[in-house]
Phi, psi and omega in degrees: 000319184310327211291338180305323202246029199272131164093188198285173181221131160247158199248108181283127151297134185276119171276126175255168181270158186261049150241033177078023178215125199293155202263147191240345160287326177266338169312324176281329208297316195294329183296293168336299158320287200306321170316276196307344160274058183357067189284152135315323113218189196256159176230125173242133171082018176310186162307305172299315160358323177084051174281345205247310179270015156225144191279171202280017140301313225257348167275357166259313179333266173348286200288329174288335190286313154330288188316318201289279197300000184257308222358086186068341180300350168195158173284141180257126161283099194267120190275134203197081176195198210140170175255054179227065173349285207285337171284325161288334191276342160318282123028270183275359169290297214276356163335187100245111168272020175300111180106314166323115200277326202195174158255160141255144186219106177323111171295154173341085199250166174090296191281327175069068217253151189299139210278014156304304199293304193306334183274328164311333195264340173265348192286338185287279221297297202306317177319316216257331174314083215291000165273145163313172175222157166247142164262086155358069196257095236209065182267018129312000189199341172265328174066031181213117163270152192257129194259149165319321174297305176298293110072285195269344166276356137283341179278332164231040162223027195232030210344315189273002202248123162220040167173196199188124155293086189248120189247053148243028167025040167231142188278314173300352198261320193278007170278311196297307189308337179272329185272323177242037204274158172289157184324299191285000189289101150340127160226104174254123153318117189271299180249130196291006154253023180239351179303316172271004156280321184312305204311308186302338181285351201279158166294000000 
């Protein structure tokens, strides 16, 4: 599965109309662009998505509408995380994953929970997801960091969690995650000005 999600991903923007409701016409325009520039796959309900900000109507509108306009052409990654552990494992029962390759899942923000909890809150997600999970880890915005030591005891005791955004812009940290990571674990770049020392580091 990892191998799938190998190369760029881009985390689509959602467009809106200027009454607030979204336009699904430049949305496919953008999927279409995004192909046809040979991206690897797509990320839907990302930060840029505006994710935080459409109600749980207007995020399944998005994800099936992506899902319908990718048609197959590459895997749609989808964002589907928060700190309300038991409100995501809600979530995703009531999912359809159909088309859906994986989540990306945003670590805990705001609460800030000690990196016992952050590992509990994803092996809880990962348990209940009938998708892989990627993690997210973006503490510039979570107000939290996912430490390397957790990183990796989620990467080897978390069998469905199999890779990590990781966008903590500390360099030193995503080297211990790449030197001691399982063979197949995702290390993806959260920032683009660290993405070609990652790319050189990689194994």
């Amino acid at each position: 599965m990892s191998n799938k999600l190998k190369g760029v991903g881009t985390a689509l923007v959602t467009p809106f109309h200027k009454d607030g409701t979204i336009d699904f016409k430049s949305l496919r325009k953008l999927v279409d662009y995004q192909i046809k520039g040979n991206v690897n796959f797509l990320v839907v309900l990302g930060t840029t998505g505006e994710s935080v900000t459409l109600n749980k109507d207007e995020k399944t509108a998005v994800v099936n509408f992506v899902i319908e306009a990718t048609e197959g052409r590459v895997p749609v990654v989808m964002g589907l995380g928060g700190n309300n552990t038991q409100e995501i494992i809600n979530t995703i029962k009531n999912t359809d994953f159909d088309g859906i390759t994986a989540i990306l899942s945003v670590s805990p923000y705001y609460n800030k929970p000690l990196q016992k909890g952050i590992f509990l809150h994803y092996k809880t997600i990962a348990s209940e997801c009938p998708v892989p999970v990627i993690i997210y880890n973006v503490p510039g915005r979570t107000g939290g960091n996912i430490n390397a030591e957790t990183t990796l005891k989620i990467a080897n005791e978390i069998e469905n969690v199999i890779g990590i955004k990781e966008a903590s812009g500390n360099l030193s940290q995503c080297m211990k995650i790449l030197k001691n990571c399982p063979k197949n674990f995702l290390v993806l770049s959260g920032d683009d000005a660290l993405t070609l020392p990652l790319m050189s580091l990689w194994k």
